[in-house]
C-alpha positions as CSV (number, residue, x, y, z in Angstrom):
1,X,0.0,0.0,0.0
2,X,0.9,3.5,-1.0
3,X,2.0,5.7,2.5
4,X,0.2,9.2,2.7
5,X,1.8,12.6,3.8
6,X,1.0,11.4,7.3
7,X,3.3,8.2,6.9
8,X,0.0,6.0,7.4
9,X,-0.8,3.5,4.7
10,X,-3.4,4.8,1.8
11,X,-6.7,3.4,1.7
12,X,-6.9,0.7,-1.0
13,X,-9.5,1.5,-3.5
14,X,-12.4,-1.2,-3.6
15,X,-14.9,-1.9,-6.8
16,X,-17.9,-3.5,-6.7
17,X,-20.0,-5.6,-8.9
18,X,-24.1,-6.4,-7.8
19,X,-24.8,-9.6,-9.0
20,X,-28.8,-10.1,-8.8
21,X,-30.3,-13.7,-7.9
22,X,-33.8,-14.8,-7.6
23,X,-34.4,-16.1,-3.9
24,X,-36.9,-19.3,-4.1
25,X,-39.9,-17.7,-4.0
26,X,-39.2,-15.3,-6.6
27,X,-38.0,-12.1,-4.2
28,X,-35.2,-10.0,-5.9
29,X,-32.2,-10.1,-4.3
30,X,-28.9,-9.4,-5.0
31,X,-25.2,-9.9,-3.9
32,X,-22.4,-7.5,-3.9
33,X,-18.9,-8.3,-4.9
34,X,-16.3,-6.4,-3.2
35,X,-12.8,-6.1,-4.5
36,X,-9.5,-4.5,-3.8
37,X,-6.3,-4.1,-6.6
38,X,-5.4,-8.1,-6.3
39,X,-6.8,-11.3,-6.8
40,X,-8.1,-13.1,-3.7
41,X,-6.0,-15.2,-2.3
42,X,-8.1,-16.7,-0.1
43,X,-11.8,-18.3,-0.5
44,X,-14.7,-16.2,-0.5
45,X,-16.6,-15.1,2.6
46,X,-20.2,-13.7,2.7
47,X,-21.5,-10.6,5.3
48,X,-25.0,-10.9,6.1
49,X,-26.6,-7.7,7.4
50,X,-29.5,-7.5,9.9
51,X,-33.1,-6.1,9.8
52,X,-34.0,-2.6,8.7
53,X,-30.3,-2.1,7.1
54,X,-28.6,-3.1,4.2
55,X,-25.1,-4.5,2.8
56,X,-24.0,-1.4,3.2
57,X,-23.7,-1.0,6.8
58,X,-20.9,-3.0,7.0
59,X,-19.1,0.0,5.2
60,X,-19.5,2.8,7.9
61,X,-17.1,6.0,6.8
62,X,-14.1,4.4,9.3
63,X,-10.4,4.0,8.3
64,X,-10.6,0.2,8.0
65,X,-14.5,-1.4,7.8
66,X,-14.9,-5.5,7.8
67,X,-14.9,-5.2,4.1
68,X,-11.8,-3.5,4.0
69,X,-10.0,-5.4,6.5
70,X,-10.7,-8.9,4.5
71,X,-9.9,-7.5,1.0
72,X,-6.3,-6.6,2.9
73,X,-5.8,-10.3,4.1
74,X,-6.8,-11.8,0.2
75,X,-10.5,-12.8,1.1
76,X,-12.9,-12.9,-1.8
77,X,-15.6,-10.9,-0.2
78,X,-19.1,-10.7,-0.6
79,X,-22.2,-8.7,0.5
80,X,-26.2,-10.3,0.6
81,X,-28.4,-8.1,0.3
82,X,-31.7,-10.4,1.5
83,X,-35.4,-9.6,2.0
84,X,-34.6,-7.6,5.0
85,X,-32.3,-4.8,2.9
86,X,-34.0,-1.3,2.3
87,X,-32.4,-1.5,-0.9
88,X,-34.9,-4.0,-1.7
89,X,-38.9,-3.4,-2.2
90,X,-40.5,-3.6,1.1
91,X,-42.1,-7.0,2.1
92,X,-43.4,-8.5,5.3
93,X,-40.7,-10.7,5.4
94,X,-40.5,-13.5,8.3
95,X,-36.8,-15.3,9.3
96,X,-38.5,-18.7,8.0
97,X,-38.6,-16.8,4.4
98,X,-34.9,-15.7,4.7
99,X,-33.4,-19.0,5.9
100,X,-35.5,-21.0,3.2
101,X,-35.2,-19.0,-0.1
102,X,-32.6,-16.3,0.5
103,X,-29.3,-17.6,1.9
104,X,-29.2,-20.9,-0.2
105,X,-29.7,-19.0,-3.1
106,X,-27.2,-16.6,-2.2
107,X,-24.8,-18.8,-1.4
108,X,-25.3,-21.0,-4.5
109,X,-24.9,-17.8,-6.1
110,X,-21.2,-16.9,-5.0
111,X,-20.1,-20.3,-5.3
112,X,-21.5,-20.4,-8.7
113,X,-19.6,-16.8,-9.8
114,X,-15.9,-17.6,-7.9
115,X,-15.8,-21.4,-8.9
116,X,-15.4,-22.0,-5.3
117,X,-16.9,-25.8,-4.0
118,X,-17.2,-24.2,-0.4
119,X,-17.3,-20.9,1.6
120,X,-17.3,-19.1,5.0
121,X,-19.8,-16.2,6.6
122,X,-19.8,-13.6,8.8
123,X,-23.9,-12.9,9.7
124,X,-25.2,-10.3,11.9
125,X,-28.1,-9.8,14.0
126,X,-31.0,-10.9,12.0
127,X,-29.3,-11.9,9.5
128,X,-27.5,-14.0,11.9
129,X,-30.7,-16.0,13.1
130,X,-32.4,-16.8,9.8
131,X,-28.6,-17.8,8.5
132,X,-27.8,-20.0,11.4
133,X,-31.8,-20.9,10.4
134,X,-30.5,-22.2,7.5
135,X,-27.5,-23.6,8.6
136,X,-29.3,-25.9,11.3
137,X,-32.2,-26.7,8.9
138,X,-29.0,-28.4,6.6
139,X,-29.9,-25.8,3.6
140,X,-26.2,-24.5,3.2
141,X,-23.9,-27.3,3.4
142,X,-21.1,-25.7,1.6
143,X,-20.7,-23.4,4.2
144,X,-17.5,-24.4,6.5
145,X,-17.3,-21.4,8.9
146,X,-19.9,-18.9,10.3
147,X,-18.9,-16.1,12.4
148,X,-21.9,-14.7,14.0
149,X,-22.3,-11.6,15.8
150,X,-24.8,-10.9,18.6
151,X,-27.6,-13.7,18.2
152,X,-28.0,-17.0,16.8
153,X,-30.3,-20.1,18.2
154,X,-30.9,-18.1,21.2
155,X,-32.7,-14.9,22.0
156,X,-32.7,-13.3,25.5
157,X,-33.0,-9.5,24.9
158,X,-33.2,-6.6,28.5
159,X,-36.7,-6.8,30.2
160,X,-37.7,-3.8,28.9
161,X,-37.5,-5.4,24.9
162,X,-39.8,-8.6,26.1
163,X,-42.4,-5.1,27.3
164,X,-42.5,-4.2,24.3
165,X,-42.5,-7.5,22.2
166,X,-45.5,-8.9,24.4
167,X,-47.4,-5.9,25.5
168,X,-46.6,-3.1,22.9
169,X,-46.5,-5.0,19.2
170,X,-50.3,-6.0,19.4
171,X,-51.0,-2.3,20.1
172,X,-48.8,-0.8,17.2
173,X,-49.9,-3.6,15.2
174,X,-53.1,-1.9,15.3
175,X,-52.1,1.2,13.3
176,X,-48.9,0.2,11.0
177,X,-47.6,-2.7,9.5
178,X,-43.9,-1.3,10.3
179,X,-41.4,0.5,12.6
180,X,-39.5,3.0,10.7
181,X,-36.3,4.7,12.2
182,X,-36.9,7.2,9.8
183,X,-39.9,8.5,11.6
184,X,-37.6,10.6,13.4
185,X,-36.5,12.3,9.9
186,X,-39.8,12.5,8.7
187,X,-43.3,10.8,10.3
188,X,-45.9,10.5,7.3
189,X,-48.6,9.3,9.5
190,X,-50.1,10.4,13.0
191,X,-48.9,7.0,14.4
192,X,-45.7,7.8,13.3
193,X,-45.4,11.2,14.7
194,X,-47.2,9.8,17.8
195,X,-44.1,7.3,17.8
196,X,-42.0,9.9,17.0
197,X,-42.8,12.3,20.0
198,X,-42.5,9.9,23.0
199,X,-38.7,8.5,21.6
200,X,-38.0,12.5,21.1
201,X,-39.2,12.9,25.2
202,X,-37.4,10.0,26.3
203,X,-33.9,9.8,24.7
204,X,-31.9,12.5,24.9
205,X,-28.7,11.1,24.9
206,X,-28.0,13.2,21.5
207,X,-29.3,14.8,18.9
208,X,-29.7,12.2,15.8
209,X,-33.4,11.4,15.7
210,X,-32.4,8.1,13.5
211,X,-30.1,7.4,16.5
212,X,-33.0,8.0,18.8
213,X,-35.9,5.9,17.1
214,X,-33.2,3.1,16.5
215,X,-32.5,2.9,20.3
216,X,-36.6,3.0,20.4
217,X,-37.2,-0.2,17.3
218,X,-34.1,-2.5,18.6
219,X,-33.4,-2.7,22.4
220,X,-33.3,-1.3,25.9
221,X,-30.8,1.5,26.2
222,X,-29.3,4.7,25.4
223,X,-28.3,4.2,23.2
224,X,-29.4,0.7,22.5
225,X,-26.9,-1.0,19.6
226,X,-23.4,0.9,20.7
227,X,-21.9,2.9,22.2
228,X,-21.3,6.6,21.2
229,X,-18.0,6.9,22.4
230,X,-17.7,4.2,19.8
231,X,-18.7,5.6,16.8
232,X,-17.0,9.1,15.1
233,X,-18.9,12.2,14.4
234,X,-18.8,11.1,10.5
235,X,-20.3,7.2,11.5
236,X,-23.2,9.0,14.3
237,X,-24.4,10.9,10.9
238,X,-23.6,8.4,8.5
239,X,-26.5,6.3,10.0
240,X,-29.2,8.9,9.9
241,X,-29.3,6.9,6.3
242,X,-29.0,3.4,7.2
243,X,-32.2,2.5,9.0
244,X,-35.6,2.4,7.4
245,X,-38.7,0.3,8.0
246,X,-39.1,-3.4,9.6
247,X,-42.2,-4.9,9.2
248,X,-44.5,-6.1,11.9
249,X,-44.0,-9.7,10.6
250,X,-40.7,-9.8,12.1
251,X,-41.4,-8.1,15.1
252,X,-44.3,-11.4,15.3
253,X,-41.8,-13.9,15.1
254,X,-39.2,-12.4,17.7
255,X,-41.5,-12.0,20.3
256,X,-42.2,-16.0,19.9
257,X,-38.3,-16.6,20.1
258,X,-38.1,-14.6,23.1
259,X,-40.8,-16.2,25.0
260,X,-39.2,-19.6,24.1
261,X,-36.1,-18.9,24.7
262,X,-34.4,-19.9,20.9
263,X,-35.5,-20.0,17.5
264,X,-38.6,-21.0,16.8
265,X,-40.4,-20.9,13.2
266,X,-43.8,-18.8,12.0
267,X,-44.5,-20.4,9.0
268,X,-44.8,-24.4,7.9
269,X,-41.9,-24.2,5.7
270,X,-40.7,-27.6,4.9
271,X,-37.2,-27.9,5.3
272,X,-37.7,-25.7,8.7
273,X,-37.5,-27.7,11.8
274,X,-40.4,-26.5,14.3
275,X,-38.2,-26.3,16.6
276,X,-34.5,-25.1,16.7
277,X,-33.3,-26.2,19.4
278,X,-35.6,-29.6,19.8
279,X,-32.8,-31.6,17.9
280,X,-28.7,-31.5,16.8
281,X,-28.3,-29.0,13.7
282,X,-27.5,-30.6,10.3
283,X,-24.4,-28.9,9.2
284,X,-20.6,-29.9,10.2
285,X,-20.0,-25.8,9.8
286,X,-18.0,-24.5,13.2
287,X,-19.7,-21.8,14.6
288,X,-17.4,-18.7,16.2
289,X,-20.1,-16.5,18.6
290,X,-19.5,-13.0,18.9
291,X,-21.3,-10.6,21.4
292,X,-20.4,-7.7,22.7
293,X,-20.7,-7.7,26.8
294,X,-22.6,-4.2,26.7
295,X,-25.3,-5.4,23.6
296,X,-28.8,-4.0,25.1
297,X,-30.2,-5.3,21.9
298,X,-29.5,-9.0,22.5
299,X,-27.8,-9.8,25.6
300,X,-24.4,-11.5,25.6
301,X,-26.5,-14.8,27.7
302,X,-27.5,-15.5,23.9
303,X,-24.4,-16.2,22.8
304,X,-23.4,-18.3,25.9
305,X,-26.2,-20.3,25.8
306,X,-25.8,-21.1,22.0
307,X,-22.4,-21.7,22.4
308,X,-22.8,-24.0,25.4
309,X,-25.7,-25.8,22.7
310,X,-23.5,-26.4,20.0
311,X,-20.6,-26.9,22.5
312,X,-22.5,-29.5,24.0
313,X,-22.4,-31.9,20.9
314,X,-19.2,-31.1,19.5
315,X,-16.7,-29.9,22.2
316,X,-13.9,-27.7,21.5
317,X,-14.8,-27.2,18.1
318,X,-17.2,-24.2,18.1
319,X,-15.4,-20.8,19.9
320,X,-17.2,-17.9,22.1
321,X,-15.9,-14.6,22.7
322,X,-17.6,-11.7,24.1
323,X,-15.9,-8.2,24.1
324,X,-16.0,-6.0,26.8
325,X,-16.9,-1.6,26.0
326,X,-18.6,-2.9,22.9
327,X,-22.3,-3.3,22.5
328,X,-24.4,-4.8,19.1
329,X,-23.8,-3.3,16.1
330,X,-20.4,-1.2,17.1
331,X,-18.8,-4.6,16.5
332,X,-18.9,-3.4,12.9
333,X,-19.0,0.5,12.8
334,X,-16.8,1.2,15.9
335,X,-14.4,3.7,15.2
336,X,-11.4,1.2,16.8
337,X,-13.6,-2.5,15.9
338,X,-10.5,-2.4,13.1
339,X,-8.3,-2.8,16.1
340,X,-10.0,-4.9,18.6
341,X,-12.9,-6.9,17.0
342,X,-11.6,-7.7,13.1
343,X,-8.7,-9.7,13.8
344,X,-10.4,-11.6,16.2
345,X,-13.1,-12.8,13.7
346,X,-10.3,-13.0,10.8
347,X,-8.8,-15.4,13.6
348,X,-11.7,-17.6,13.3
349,X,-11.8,-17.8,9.9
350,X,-8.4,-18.8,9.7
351,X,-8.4,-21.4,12.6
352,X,-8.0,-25.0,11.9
353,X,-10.4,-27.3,13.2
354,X,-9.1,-29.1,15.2
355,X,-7.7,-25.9,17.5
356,X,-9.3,-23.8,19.9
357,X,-8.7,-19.9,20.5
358,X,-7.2,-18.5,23.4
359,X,-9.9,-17.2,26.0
């Protein structure tokens, strides 16, 4: 790499292809191809966002991102954009949906575009559930590793977030099929500005109404998915743009994960067990947990206890960590995650099976 005037390295420069697919039920989708000046010297590995974002946010305006940080080390790096993207038309999309006819197709897809016979993932939130969805369910057998940050077979979330799944969603299910960070931007409706108003009395930890009605959608704190000592000023107004609606749907399905304790499925969709956690998963894929100990989204016990699952029937294969002064989704868009949290996962991709990490 080039230095600059400071004597730091320059930035590579990235490109980036979108490569549609049609998931299984006919729902455009699409994945993005990210890469640097070199061939790929390694396989390719596929980031899947959460709910109510997109590919993108794995690309917040830091020195060194995720995507950045496995171009560098030769990774051939992909970016799904599934049902749950705003990039995509809106949909009331359920996890079942996304595990069954989004992520097999997606991964099909990149193997099918890099000539690869199998592949590794880093998944994210809700991306993170439906994925390991698919993974248990045996619907992505090529995939070897998965790295997944903040939630997975089990889903504990603060006290406050099982208020609002049980007692709030039936009444805001009443008057809008979504929550919609953006209602703190703009609220089209008198729900929405209704919404809008009680976040805008209750946080005031800053002044980005995104950052407020995010806190409000997605957890228990404030701020709710990091931290803002975290972030940079450019990142805190980055994702004024990054969040937009989540349907209902969703919202429906988490608050019947949460009262049982793991994933459980909505819809009679074959391949789908009823029950996630009822019998051993069918994939060999090792599993690395991530959480971040301060996560008010999901709380770090969701990772231990999903750990401790798969630990149970395969030990010393599968990893946990959980970092301490990070939280949910400043994991990825931490000004310092370059630093602390990427090697760490690049670790996991890299490790042989048959070691174990460090504590």
């Amino acid at each position: 790499m080039i230095p600059t005037p400071t004597g730091e390295p320059a930035k590579a420069v990235l490109s980036e292809r979108v490569v549609p697919f049609q998931a299984g039920d006919g729902m455009e989708c699409n994945v993005i191809h990210v890469t640097g000046p070199g061939q790929p010297r390694r396989g390719p590995v596929l980031l899947v966002h959460g709910a109510g974002v997109r590919a993108n946010i794995f690309r917040a305006p830091v020195r060194t991102t995720i995507v950045d940080y496995l171009v560098e080390r030769g990774y051939d790096v992909w970016l799904e954009n599934w049902r749950a993207s705003i990039d995509l038309k809106p949909n009331p999309w359920t996890l079942d949906q996304a595990a069954v006819y989004d992520h097999p197709v997606a991964v099909r897809t990149v193997l099918r575009e890099t000539g690869a016979s199998t592949m590794k993932a880093i998944i994210h939130c809700q991306g993170s559930t439906s994925f390991t969805m698919s993974a248990m369910a045996g619907l992505v057998p090529e995939v070897t590793t998965i790295v997944s940050n903040a939630v997975s077979l089990h889903t504990v979330v603060p006290g406050f977030s099982r208020l609002k799944l049980f007692y709030a969603l039936p009444v805001v299910s009443r008057f809008s099929d979504c929550l919609n960070p953006q209602w703190g931007v703009d609220a089209p409706t008198p729900f929405a500005k209704a919404i809008a108003l009680t976040v805008a009395a209750v946080h005031h930890e800053c002044d980005n109404p995104v950052c407020k009605q995010v806190s409000f959608t997605y957890g228990s704190g404030f701020p709710a998915l990091w931290s803002h000592a975290n972030l940079n000023v450019e990142t805190h107004e980055w994702l004024k743009r990054e969040f937009a609606a989540v349907p209902t749907t969703f919202f429906h399905q988490m608050a019947h994960c949460v009262r049982s304790g793991h994933l459980v499925r909505v819809e009679d969709l074959g391949p789908l067990p009823a029950d996630f956690a009822a019998q051993p998963p069918r994939t060999s894929a090792r599993f690395a947990f991530f959480s971040g100990q301060d996560n008010l989204c999901f709380l770090p016990e969701s990772q231990r206890r999903s750990f401790a699952f798969f630990d149970s029937l395969r030990p010393s294969y599968h990893s946990l960590r959980v970092l301490p002064n990070y939280g949910h989704l400043d994991m990825f868009m931490g000004e310092n995650a370059a630093r602390d949290v990427f090697p760490l996962m690049a670790a996991e991709l890299e490790r042989a099976p048959d070691t174990h990490p460090q504590p």
